[in-house]
C-alpha positions as protocol buffer text, in pm:
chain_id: "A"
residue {
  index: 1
  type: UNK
  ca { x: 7872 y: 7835 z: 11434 }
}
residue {
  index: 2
  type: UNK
  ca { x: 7627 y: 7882 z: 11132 }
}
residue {
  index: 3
  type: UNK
  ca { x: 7421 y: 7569 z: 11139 }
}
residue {
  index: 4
  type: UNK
  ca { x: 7327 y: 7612 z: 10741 }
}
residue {
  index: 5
  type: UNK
  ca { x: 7686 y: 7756 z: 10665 }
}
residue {
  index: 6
  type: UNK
  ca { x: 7777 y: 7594 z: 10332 }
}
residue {
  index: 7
  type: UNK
  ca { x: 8169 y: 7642 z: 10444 }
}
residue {
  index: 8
  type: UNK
  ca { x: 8345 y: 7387 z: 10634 }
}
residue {
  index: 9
  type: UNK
  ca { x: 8391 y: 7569 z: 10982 }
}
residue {
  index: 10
  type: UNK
  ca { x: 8501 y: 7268 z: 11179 }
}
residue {
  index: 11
  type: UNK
  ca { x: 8901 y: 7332 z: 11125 }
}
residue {
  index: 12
  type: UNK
  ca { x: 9163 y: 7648 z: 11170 }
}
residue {
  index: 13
  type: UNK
  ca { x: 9291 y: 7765 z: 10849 }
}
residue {
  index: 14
  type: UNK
  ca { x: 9669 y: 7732 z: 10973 }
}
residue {
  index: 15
  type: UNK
  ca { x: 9820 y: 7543 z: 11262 }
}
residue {
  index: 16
  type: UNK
  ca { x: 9944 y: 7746 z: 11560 }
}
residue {
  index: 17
  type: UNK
  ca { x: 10334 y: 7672 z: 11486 }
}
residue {
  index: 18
  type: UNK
  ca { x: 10232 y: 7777 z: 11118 }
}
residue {
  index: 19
  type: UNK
  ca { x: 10134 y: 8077 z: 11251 }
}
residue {
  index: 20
  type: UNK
  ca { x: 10364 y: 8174 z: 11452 }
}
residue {
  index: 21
  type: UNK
  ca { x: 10619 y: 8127 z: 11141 }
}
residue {
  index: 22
  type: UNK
  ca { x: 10422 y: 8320 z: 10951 }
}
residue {
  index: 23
  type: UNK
  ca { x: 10359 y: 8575 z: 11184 }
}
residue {
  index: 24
  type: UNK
  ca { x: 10752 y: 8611 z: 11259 }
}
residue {
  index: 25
  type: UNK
  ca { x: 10794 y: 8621 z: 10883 }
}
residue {
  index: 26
  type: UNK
  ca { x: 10531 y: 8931 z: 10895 }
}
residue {
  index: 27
  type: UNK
  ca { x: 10763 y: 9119 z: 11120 }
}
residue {
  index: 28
  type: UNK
  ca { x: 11013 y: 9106 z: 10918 }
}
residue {
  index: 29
  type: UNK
  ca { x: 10732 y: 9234 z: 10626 }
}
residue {
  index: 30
  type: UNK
  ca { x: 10644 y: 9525 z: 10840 }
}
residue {
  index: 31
  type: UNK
  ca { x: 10997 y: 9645 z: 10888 }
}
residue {
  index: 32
  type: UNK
  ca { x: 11048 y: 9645 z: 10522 }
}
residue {
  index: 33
  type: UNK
  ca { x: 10768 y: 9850 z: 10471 }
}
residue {
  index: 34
  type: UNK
  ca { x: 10899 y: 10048 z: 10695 }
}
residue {
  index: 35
  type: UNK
  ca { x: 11232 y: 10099 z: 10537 }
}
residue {
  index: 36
  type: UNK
  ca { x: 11037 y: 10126 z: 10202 }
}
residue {
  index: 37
  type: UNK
  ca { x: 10815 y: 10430 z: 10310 }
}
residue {
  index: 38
  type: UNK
  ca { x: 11151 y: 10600 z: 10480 }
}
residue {
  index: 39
  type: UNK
  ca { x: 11193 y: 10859 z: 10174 }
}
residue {
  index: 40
  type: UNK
  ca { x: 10848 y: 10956 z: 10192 }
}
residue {
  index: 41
  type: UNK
  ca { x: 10770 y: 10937 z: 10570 }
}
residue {
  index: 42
  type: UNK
  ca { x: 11101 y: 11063 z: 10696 }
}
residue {
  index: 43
  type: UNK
  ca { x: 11132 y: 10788 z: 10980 }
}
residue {
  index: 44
  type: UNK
  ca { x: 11400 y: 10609 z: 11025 }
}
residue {
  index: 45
  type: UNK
  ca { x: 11355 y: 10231 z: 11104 }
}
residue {
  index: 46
  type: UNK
  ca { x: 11663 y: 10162 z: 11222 }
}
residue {
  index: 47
  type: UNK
  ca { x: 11643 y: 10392 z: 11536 }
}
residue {
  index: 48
  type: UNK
  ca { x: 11273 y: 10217 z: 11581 }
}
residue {
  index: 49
  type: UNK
  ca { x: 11453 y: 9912 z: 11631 }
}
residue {
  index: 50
  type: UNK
  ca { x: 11720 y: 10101 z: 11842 }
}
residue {
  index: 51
  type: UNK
  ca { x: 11406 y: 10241 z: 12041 }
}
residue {
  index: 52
  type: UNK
  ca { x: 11271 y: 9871 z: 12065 }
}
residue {
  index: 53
  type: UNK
  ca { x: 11628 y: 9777 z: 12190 }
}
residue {
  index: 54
  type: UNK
  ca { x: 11624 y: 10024 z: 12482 }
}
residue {
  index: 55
  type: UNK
  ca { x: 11323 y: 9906 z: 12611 }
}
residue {
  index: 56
  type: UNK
  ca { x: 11439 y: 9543 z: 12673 }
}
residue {
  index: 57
  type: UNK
  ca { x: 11862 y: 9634 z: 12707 }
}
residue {
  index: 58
  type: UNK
  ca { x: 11813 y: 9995 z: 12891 }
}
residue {
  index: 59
  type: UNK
  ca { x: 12127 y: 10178 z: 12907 }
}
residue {
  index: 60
  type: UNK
  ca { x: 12346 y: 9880 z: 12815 }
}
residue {
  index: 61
  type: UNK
  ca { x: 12248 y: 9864 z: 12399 }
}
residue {
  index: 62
  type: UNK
  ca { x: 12540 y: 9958 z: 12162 }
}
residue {
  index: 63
  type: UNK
  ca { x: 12430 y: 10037 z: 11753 }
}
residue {
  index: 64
  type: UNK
  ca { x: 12508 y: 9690 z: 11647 }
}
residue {
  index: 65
  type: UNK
  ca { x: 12318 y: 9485 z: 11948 }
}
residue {
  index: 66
  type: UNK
  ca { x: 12055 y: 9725 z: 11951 }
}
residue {
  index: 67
  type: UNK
  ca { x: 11979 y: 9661 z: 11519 }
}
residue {
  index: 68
  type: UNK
  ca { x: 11910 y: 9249 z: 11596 }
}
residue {
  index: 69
  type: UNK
  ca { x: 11787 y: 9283 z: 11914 }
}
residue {
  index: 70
  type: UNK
  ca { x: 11506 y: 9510 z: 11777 }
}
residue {
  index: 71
  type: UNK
  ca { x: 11476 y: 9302 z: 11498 }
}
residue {
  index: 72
  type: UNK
  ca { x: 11413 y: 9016 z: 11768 }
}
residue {
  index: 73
  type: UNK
  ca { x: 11112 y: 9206 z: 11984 }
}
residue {
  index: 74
  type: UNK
  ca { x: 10982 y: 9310 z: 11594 }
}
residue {
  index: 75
  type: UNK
  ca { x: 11001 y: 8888 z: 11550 }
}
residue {
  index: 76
  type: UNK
  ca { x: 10883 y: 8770 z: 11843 }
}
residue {
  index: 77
  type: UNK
  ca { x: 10582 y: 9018 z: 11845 }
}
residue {
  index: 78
  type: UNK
  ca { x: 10486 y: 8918 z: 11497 }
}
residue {
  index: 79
  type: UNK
  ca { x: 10502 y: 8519 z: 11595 }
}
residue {
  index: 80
  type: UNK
  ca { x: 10282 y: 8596 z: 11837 }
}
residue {
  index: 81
  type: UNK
  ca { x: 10024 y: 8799 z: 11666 }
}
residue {
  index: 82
  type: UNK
  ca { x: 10034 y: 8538 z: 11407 }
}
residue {
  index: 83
  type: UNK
  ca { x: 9994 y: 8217 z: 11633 }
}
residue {
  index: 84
  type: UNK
  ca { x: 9687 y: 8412 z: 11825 }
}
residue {
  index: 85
  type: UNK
  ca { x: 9552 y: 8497 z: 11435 }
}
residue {
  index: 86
  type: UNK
  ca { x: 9622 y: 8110 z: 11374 }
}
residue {
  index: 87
  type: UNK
  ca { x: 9421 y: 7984 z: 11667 }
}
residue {
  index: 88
  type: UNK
  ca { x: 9103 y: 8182 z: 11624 }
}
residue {
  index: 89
  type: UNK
  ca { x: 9076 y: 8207 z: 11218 }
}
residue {
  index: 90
  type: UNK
  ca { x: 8867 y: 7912 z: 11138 }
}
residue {
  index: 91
  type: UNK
  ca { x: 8811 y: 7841 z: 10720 }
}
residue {
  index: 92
  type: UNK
  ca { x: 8614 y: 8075 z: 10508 }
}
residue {
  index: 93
  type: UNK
  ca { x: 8648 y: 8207 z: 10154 }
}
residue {
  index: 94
  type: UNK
  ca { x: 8994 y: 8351 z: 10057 }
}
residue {
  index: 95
  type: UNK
  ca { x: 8806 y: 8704 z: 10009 }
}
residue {
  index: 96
  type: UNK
  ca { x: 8672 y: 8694 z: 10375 }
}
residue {
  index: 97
  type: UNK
  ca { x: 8999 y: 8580 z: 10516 }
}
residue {
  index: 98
  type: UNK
  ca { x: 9200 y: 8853 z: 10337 }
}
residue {
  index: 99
  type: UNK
  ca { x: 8900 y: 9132 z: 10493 }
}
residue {
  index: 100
  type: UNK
  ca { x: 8991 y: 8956 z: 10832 }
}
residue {
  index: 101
  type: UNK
  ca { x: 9337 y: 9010 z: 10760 }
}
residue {
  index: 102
  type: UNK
  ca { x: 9271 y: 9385 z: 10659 }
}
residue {
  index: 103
  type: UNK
  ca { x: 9065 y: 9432 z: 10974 }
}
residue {
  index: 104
  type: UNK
  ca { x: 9358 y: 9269 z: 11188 }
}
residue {
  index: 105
  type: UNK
  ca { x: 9598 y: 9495 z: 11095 }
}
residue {
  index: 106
  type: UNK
  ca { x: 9373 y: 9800 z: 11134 }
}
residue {
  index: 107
  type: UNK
  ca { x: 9313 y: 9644 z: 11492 }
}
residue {
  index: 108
  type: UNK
  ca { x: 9681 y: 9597 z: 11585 }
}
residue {
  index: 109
  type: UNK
  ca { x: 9759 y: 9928 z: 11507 }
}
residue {
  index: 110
  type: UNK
  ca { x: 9463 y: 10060 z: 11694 }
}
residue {
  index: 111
  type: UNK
  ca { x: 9528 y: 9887 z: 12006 }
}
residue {
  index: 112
  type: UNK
  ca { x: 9926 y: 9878 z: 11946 }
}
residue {
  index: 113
  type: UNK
  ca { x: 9959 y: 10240 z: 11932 }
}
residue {
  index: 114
  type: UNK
  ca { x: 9685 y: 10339 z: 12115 }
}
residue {
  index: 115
  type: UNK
  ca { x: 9727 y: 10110 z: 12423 }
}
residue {
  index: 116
  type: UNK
  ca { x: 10029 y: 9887 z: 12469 }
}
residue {
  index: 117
  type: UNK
  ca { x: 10305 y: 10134 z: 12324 }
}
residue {
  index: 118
  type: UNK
  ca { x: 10229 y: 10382 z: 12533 }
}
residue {
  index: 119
  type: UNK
  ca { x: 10186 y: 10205 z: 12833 }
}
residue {
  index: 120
  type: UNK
  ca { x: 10574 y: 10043 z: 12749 }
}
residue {
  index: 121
  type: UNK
  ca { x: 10720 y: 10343 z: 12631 }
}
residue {
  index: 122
  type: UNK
  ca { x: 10617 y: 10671 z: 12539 }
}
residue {
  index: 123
  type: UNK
  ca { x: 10858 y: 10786 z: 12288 }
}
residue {
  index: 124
  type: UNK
  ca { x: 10752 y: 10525 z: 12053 }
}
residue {
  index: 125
  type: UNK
  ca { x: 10369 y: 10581 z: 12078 }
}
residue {
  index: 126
  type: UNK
  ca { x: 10450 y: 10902 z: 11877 }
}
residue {
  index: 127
  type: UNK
  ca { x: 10527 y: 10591 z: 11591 }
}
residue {
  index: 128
  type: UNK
  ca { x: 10242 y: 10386 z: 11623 }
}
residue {
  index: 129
  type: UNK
  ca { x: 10022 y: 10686 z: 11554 }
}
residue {
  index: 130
  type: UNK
  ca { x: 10155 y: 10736 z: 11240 }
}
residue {
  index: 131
  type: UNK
  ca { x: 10007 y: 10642 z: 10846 }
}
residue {
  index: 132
  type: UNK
  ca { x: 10347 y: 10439 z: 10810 }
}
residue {
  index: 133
  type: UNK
  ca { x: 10314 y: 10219 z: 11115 }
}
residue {
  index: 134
  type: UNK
  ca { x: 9913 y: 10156 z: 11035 }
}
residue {
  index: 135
  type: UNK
  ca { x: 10019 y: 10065 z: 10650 }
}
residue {
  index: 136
  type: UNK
  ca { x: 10314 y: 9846 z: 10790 }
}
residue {
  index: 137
  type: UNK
  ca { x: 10044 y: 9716 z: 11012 }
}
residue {
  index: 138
  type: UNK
  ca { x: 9843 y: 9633 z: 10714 }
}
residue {
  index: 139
  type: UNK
  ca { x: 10100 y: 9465 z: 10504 }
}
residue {
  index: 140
  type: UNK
  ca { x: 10135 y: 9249 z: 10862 }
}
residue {
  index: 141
  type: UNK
  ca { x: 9748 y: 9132 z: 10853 }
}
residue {
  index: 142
  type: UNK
  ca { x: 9736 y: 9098 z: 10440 }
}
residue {
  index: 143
  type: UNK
  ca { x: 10061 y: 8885 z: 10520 }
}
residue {
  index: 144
  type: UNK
  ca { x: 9889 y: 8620 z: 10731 }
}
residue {
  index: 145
  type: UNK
  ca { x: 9551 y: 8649 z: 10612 }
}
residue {
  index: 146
  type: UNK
  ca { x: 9714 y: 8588 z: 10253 }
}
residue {
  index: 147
  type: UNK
  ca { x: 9895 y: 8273 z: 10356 }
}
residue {
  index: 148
  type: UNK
  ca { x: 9573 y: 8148 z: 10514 }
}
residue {
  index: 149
  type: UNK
  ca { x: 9351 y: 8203 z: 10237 }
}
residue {
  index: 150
  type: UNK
  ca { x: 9664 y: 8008 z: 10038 }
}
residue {
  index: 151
  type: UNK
  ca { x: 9673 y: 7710 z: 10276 }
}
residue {
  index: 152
  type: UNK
  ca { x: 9278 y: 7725 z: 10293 }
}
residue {
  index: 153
  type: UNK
  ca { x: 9273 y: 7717 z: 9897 }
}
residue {
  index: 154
  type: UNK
  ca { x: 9552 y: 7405 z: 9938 }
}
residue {
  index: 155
  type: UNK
  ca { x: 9332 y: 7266 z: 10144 }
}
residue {
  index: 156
  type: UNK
  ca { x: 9027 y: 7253 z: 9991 }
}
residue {
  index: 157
  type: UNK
  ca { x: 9156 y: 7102 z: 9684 }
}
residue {
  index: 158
  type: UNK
  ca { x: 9227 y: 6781 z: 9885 }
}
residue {
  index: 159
  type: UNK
  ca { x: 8884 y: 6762 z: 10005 }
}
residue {
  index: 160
  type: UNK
  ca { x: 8644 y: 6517 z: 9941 }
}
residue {
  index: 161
  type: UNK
  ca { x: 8267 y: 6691 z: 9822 }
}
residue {
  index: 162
  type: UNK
  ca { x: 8002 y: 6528 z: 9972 }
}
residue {
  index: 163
  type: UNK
  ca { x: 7625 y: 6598 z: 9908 }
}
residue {
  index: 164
  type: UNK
  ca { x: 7355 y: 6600 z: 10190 }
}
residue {
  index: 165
  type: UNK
  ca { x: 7095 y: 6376 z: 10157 }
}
């Protein structure tokens, strides 16, 4: 904590179940960019979430399971991410949160793709190495980071200003 910090640094900028709304709502974001970037990137997002599917179902997924439960992991990831970003991301400027955000994404893509995937399953590491996944990573963390720096904004308005002695 910066003793002379003229920011209130006492609070989170979102609550944890904020975040991990928000964060679910990202993974939804990511898979449209996804689907957005298909004509020019050539991958396909639905077998990604078929891919995603086979690693919790195995041999059991059929097309139609496989689409939601993908969707699902894609979810439930993104909560996640977005209730740990809730709990650490204490109040700054809206510019500094949306840089956090920036640097988030670049950081769940780097350890994403170049640790967990591969570890889980190595046919989608080839994926999570990709421009697409790291710019779907970044609409994730400009996603979150965004809403912060909105709640933060929100927030300050309602705050009393009180000068030092």
């Amino acid at each position: 904590m910066i003793a002379d910090s003229k920011y209130e640094v006492r609070g989170l900028v979102l609550g944890p179940l904020t975040g991990f709304a928000v964060g679910a709502a990202g993974g939804f974001l990511m898979i449209g960019a996804l689907w957005l970037l298909h004509p020019l990137s050539g991958l396909e997002p639905g077998k990604v979430l078929a891919d995603l599917a086979g690693l919790v179902l195995g041999s059991r997924h059929r097309p139609g399971t496989s689409f939601i439960v993908g969707l699902a992991i894609v979810s439930l990831t993104g909560a996640v991410c977005g209730t740990l970003y809730a709990m650490s991301q204490q109040l700054a400027p809206s510019l500094v949160l949306l840089a956090t955000g920036v640097s988030y994404g670049v950081l769940l893509w780097a350890v994403g793709g170049n640790i967990v995937v591969p570890l889980m399953a190595a046919e989608l590491s080839v994926l999570t190495r990709t421009w697409v996944w790291l710019l779907a990573c970044l609409v994730y963390g400009v996603w979150v980071s965004g809403v912060a720096a909105l709640s933060a904004k929100k927030r300050s308005r309602n705050l009393e200003i009180v000068q030092p002695d």
